[in-house]
C-alpha positions, 0 to 999 in steps of 0.5 A, spaced: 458 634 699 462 628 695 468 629 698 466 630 704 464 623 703 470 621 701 473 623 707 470 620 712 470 614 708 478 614 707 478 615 715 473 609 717 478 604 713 484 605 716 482 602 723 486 603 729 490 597 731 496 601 735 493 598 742 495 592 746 489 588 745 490 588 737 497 586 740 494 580 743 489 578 738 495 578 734 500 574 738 493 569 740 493 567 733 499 565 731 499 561 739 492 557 735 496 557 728 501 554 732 497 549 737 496 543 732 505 543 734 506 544 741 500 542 744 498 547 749 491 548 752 491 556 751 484 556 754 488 553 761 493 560 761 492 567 762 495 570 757 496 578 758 501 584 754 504 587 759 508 592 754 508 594 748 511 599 743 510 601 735 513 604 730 510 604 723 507 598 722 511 593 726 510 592 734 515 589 740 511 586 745 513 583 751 507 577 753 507 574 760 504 567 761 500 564 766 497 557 767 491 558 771 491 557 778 499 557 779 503 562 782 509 562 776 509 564 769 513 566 763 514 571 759 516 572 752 517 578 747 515 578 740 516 581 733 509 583 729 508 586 723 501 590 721 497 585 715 492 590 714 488 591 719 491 585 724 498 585 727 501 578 725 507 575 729 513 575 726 517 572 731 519 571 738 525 575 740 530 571 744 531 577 749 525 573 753 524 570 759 521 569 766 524 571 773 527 564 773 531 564 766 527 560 762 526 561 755 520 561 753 514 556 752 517 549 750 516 546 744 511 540 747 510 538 754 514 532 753 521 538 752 519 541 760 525 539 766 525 533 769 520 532 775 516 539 773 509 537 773 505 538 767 502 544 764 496 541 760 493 538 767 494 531 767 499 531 773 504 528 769 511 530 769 515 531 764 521 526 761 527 524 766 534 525 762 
């Protein structure tokens, strides 16, 4: 009867992360992490994975995303490692891009090409060079 027990126990700890949804938690965590650096509203995106594959505990991630209310968005692909029973990003895989060639989020809104309207709502556009 106590090994029985046991059992169940061991099989209850090891939860399954290996799904897009865990892959998004992980990727919008370290979005948060990051937000104090780059300003972004996360809350004025859609944010979706859009592949996903694993092996062991590491996940690629392909990861597209849409400011609200506009047509255009982006993609990006990211590297996660399984930290217990979370996946944490590694990194960004410099394979990404959305259909119009940019490489992925700017750094800050101040970094977007010149005239391109913000992406935070305040109908500024980004700086002319």
């Amino acid at each position: 009867m106590g090994l029985l027990a046991a059992v169940f126990l061991a099989a209850g700890c090891g939860k399954n992360i290996q799904n897009a949804d865990a892959v998004r938690q992980g990727v919008m965590d370290y979005l948060t992490q990051r937000n104090s650096q780059i300003g972004l509203d996360l809350t004025s995106m859609d944010i979706s994975v859009t592949s996903v594959s694993f092996e062991k505990s590491q996940a690629r991630a392909t990861v597209y995303f849409k400011p609200k209310g506009m047509g255009e968005g982006m993609q990006m692909n990211y590297a996660l490692e399984r930290k217990g029973d979370r996946w944490v990003v590694k990194g960004r895989s410099d394979t990404a891009g959305s259909a119009h060639g940019a490489g992925g989020l700017p750094p800050n809104p101040q970094a977007l090409p010149p005239g391109h309207p913000s992406i935070d709502g305040s109908g500024a556009a980004g700086p002319q060079k």
